[in-house]
C-alpha positions in Angstrom: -16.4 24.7 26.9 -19.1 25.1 29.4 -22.1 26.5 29.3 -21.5 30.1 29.1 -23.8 32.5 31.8 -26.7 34.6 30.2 -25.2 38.3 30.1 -26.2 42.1 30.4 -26.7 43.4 26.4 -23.6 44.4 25.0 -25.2 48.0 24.0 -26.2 48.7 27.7 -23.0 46.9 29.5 -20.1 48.9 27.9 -21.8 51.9 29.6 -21.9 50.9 33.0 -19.6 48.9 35.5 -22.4 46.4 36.6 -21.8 42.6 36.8 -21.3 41.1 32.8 -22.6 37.7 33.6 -25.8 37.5 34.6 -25.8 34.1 36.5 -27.7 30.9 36.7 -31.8 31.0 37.3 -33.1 28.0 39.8 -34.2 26.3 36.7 -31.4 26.8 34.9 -29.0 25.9 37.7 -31.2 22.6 38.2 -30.9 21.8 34.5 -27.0 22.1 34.5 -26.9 20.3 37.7 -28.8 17.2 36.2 -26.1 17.0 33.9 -23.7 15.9 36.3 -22.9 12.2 36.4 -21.9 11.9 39.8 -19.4 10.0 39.1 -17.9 7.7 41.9 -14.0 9.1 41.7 -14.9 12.6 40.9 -11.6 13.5 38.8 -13.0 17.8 39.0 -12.3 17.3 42.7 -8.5 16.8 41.9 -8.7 19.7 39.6 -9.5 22.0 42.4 -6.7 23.6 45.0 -9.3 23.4 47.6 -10.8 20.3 47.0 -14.3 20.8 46.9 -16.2 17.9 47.2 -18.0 19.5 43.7 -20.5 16.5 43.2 -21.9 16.4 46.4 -22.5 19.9 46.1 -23.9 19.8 42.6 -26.5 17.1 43.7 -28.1 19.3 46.7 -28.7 22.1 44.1 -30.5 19.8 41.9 -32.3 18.6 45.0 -33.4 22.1 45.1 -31.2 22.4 48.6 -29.0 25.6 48.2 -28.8 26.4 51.7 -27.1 23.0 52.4 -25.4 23.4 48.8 -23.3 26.3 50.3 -22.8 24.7 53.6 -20.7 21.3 51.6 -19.0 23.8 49.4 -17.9 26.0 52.8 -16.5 22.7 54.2 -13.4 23.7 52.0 -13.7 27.3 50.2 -14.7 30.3 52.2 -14.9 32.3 49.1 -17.7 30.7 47.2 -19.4 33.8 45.9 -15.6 35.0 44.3 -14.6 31.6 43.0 -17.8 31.1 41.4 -16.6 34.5 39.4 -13.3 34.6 38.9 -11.7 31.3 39.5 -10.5 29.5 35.7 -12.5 26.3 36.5 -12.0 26.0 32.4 -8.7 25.0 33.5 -9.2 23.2 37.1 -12.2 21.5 37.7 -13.4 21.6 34.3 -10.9 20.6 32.8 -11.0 17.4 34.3 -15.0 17.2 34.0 -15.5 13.7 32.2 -17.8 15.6 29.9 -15.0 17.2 28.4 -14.8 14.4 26.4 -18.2 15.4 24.9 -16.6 18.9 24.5 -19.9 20.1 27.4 -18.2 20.1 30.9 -20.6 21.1 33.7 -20.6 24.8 34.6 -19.1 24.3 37.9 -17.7 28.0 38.0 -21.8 28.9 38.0 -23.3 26.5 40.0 -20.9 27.6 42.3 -21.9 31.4 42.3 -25.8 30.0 41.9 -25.4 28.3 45.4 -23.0 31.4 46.7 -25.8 33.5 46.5 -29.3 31.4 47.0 -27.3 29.9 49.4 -27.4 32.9 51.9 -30.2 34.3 50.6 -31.8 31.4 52.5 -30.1 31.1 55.7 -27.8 34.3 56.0 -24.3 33.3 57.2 -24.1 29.8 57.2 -21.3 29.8 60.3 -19.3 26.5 60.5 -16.7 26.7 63.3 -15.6 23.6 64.8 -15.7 23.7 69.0 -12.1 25.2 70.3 -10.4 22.6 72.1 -8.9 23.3 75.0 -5.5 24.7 74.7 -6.1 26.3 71.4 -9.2 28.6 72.7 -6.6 31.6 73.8 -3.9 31.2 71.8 -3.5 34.2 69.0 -2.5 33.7 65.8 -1.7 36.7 63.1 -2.2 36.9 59.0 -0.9 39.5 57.7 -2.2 40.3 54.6 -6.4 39.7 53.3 -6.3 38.7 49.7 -7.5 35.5 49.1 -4.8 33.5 50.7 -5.2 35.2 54.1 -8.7 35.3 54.3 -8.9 31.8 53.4 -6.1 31.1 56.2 -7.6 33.3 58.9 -10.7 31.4 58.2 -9.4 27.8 59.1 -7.2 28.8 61.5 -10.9 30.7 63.4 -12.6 26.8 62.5 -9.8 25.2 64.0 -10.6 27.4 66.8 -7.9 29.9 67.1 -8.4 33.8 67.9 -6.9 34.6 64.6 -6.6 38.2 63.6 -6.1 39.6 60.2 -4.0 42.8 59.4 -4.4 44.7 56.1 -2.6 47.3 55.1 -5.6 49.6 52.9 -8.7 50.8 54.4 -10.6 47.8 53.4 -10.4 43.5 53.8 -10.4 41.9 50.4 -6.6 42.6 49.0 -6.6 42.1 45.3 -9.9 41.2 45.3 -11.3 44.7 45.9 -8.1 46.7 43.9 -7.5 44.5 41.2 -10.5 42.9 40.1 -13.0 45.6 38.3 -16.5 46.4 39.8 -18.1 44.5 36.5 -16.7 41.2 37.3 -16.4 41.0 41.0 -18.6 43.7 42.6 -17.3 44.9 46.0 -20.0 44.2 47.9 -19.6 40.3 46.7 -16.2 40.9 48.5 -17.5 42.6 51.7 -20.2 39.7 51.7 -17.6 36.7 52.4 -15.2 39.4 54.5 -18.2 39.7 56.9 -18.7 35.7 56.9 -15.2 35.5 58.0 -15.7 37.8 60.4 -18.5 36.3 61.3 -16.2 33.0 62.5 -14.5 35.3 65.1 -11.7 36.4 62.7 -10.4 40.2 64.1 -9.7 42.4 61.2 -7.4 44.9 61.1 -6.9 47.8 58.4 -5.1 50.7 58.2 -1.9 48.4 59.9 1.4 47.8 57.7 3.0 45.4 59.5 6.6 45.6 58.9 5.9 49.6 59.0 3.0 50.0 61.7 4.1 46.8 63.5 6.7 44.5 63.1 6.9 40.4 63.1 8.9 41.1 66.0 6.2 43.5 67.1 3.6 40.8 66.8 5.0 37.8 68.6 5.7 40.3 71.7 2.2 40.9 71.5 1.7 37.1 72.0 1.1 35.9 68.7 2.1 32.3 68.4 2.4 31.8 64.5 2.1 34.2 61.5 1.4 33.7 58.3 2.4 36.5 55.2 0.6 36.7 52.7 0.9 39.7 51.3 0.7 39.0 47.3 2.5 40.2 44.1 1.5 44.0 44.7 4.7 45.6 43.0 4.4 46.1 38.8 6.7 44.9 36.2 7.9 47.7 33.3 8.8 47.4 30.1 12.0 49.1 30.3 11.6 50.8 27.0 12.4 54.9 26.8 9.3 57.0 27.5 7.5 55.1 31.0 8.2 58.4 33.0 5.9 60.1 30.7 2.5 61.5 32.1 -0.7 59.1 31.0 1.9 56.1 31.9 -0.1 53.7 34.2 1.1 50.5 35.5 -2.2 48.4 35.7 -2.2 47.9 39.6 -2.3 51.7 39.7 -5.2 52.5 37.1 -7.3 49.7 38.7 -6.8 50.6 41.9 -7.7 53.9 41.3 -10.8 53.0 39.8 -11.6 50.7 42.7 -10.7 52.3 46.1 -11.3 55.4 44.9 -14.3 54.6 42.9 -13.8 56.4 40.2 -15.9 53.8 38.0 -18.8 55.7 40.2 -17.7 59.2 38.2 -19.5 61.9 38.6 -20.5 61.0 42.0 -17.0 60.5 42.9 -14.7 62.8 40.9 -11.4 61.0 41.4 -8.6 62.2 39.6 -7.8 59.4 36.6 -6.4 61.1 34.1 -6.5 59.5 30.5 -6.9 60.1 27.1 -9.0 59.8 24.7 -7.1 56.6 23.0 -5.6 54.2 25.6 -3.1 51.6 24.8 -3.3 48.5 27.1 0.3 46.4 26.9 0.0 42.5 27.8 -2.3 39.7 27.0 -3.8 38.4 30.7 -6.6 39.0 32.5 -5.6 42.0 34.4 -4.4 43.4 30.9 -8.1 42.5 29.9 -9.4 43.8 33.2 -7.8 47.8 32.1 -8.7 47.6 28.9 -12.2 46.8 29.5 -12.5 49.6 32.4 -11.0 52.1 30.2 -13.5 51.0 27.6 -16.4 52.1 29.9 -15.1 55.2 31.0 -15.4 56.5 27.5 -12.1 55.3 25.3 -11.0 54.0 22.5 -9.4 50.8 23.7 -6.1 49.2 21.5 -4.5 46.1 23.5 -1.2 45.2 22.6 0.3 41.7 22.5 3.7 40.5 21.4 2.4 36.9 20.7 -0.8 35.7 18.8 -4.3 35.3 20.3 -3.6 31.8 20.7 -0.8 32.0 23.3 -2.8 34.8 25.5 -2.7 34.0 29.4 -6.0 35.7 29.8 -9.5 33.4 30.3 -11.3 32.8 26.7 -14.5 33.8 28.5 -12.7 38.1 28.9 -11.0 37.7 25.8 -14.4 37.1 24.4 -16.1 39.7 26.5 -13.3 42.2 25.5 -14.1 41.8 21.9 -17.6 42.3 22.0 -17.7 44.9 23.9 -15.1 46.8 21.0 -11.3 46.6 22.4 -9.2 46.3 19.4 -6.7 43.8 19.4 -3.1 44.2 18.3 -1.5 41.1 17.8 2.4 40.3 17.2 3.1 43.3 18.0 5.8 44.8 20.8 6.6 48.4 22.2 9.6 49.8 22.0 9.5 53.7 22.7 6.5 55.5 24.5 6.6 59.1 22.3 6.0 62.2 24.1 4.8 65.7 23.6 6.3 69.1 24.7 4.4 69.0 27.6 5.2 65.8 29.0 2.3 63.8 27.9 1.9 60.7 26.4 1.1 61.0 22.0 2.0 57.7 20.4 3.9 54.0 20.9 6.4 53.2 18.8 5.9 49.2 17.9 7.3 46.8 15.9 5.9 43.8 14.3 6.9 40.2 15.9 6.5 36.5 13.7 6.4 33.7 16.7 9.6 31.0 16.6 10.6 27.8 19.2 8.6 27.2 21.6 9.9 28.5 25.1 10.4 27.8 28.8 6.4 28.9 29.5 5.4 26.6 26.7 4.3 29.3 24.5 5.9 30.2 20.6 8.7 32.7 21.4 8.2 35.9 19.5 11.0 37.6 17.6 11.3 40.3 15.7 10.7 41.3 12.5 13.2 43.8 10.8 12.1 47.2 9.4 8.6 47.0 11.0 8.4 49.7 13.1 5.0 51.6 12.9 3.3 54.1 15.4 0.2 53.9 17.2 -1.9 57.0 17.9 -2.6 57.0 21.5 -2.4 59.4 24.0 -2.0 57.3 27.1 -0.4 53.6 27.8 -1.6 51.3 30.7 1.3 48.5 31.3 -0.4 44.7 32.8 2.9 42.5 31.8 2.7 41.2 35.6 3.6 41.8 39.3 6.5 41.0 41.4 5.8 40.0 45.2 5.2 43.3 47.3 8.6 44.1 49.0 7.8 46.4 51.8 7.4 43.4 54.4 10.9 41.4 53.4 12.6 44.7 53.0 11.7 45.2 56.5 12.0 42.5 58.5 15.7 41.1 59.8 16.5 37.2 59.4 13.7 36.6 56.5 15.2 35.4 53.5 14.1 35.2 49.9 14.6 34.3 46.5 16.5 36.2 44.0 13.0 36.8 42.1 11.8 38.4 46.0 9.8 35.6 46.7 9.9 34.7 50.0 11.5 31.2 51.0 9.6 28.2 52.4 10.2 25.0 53.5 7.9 21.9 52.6 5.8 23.4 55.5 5.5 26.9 54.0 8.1 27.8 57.2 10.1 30.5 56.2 13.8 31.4 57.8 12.1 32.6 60.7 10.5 30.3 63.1 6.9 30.6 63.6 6.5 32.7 60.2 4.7 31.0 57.5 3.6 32.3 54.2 2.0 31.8 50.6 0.0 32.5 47.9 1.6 35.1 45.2 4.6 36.3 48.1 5.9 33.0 47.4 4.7 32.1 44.1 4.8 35.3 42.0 0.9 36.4 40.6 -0.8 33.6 40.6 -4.6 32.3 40.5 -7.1 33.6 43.2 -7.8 30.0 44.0 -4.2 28.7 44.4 -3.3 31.2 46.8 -6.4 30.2 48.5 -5.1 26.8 48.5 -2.0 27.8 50.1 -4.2 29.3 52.9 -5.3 26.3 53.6 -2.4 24.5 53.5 -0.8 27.2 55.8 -3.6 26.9 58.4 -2.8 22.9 58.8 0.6 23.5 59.1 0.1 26.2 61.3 -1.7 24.3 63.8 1.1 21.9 63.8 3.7 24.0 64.9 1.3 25.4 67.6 0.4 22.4 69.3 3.6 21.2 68.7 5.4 24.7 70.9 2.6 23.8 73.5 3.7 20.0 73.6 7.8 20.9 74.2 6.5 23.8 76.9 4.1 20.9 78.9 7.1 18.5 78.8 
């Protein structure tokens, strides 16, 4: 494990939605980054999806060189400031840190963040877009969609020196990074910070346009696009399926932390937005965003209960929340699954009806398959239930648009290339994938903005010859 970021008190943090994690001081940052052995076949860099050259970056920090830190880690992530937040190095980079054999990988997660933000503090900006050649300086290329995968694919595709535009379907850039991810471990303005360096690279940004509603694909490549790529993430909730969802104080998780972040509730009373719990808030599932609620709900006054169906062991949430969520006083519920929300006269949520579970074989995601055991049933006094068991891929583009084809689980399909059924039309990150890691849909930016370019210059090619 690495070494874990200094952090707000615990007393003073549960009342406010301020960053947790405090981050790394120039001394401290130094220190970590003289841990590093810079070794000569870096095995983090194969842990990360955008291949970060992470010692070279490590070594101009402890060089005392954070402007030009920022500039080597922009060479392949143009979300530094996010990554260095919420990305699970623990399981990337880290993971394959040769310290780990010492059980003391590098904080690479915070040096990251340290040089994110010293980084521009220095030198503003820090701009790095290559010189358009030629016959790529007019030719227009759409993302639709500006989560992590989009911006990151907008990005390359302005580097390479396209006039890339990006199209958003809220009011704001930043996709799930700005409704999904509470104010407490990604502030917004972190967000707006790396939207406004993309920006900054000659990317056009569009909100306020649902294409497949407000404009088509077809719509875009009359317009003179040349290639598109979707990315438009795993937006639509999953559901239990047990009797009582319909019930008032039912949340799914993207809608509770959606309001709480567009509609910055968290900012309550200055903004008086309408979220409408109880006093005792059940949060169902065991990953981060399940984490995410119940430490939101915490904050705004609750008592917090999250429910999981396997042990502590098997939960997909990072170590580093599950520890935060426990300090900070969510109770935790193992072994244990709903099976009936109970409801009042009125309509309103007053109890979950749950039984015990004792964990069996392992199954297909490598975890201990819970069963049930008989004649446990027991209610839990709550008074309103907040479901995070996981997105499916947002429908509203593949529903709309003739000729693009997708899986059974409504992911769409791609080719080795990320082409999809429709020529021209790329995508990836969670549309293709299902909810995923910020940082592998950022990698699939990447790799969409390579291939991209490909297919362009190979259109212009056949129309030259």
């Amino acid at each position: 494990m690495a070494k874990s970021l200094p952090k707000q008190l615990i007393s003073e943090r549960v009342k406010n939605f301020f960053e947790v994690g405090l981050g790394f001081s120039e001394e401290e940052a130094r220190k970590e980054a003289q841990r590093c052995l810079q070794c000569k076949n870096p095995a983090c860099v194969k842990g990360c999806p955008v291949e970060i050259d992470i010692p070279a970056f490590i070594k101009l920090i402890n060089e005392g060189k954070q402007k030009e830190a920022l500039e080597k880690i922009k060479e392949k992530n143009n979300l530094p400031a996010v990554c260095g937040r919420v990305c699970p190095q623990e399981d990337q980079c880290e993971a394959l840190c040769v310290l780990n054999k010492k059980k003391a990988p590098i904080n690479i997660g915070a040096l990251e963040r340290y040089a994110s933000e010293t980084g521009v503090s220095l030198a503003g900006l820090a701009v790095n877009r290559r010189q358009a050649t030629g016959d790529r300086r007019q030719i227009k290329v759409a993302v639709v969609g500006s989560g992590p995968a989009g911006l990151t694919c907008a990005a390359d595709l302005a580097k390479m020196g396209y006039q890339a535009t990006l199209f958003e379907s809220l009011h704001v850039a930043g996709g799930v990074l700005v409704y999904g991810i509470p104010e407490f471990r990604l502030p917004k303005n972190i967000v707006q910070n790396e939207v406004d360096y993309i920006a900054s690279l000659g990317v056009s940004i569009h909100t306020d346009a649902l294409i497949g509603s407000t404009y088509s694909i077809e719509d875009l490549f009359k317009d003179g696009f040349k290639a598109i790529f979707v990315a438009t993430g795993a937006g639509l909730p999953q559901f239990l399926g047990i009797p009582g969802e319909n019930l008032d104080r039912v949340y799914s998780a993207n809608e509770f932390l959606t309001r709480i972040n567009l509609m910055k509730a968290y900012k309550f009373p200055e903004y008086s937005t309408p979220v409408n719990i109880g006093d005792k808030v059940a949060v169902i599932g065991g990953g981060n965003v399940a984490l995410d609620s119940s430490r939101v709900a915490l904050r705004l006054g609750k008592e917090v209960t999250l429910v999981y169906r396997r042990s502590e062991k098997e939960m997909p949430g990072r170590f580093e929340e599950i520890e935060n969520a426990k300090e900070e006083g969510v109770k935790f519920n193992f072994l244990t699954q709903p099976v009936r929300i109970l409801g009042d006269k009125d309509g309103f949520v007053n109890g979950l009806e749950c039984v015990r579970m004792e964990l069996g074989e392992v199954d297909d995601s490598g975890r201990r398959k819970p069963h049930e055991i008989k004649g446990s049933s027991f209610i839990l006094n709550v008074d309103t239930v907040i479901i995070a068991i996981g997105q499916n891929p947002n429908p509203l583009l593949t529903r709309l648009t003739q000729g693009l084809k997708t899986n059974s689980n409504g992911t769409i399909r791609v080719d080795d290339h990320l082409m999809t059924s429709i020529p021209g039309v790329f995508a990836g990150g969670d549309i293709i994938t299902g909810a995923d890691t910020v940082i592998k849909a950022m990698g699939a930016g990447k790799k969409a903005a390579v291939e991209m370019d490909k297919y362009v210059k190979a259109v212009i090619q056949d129309l030259k010859g």
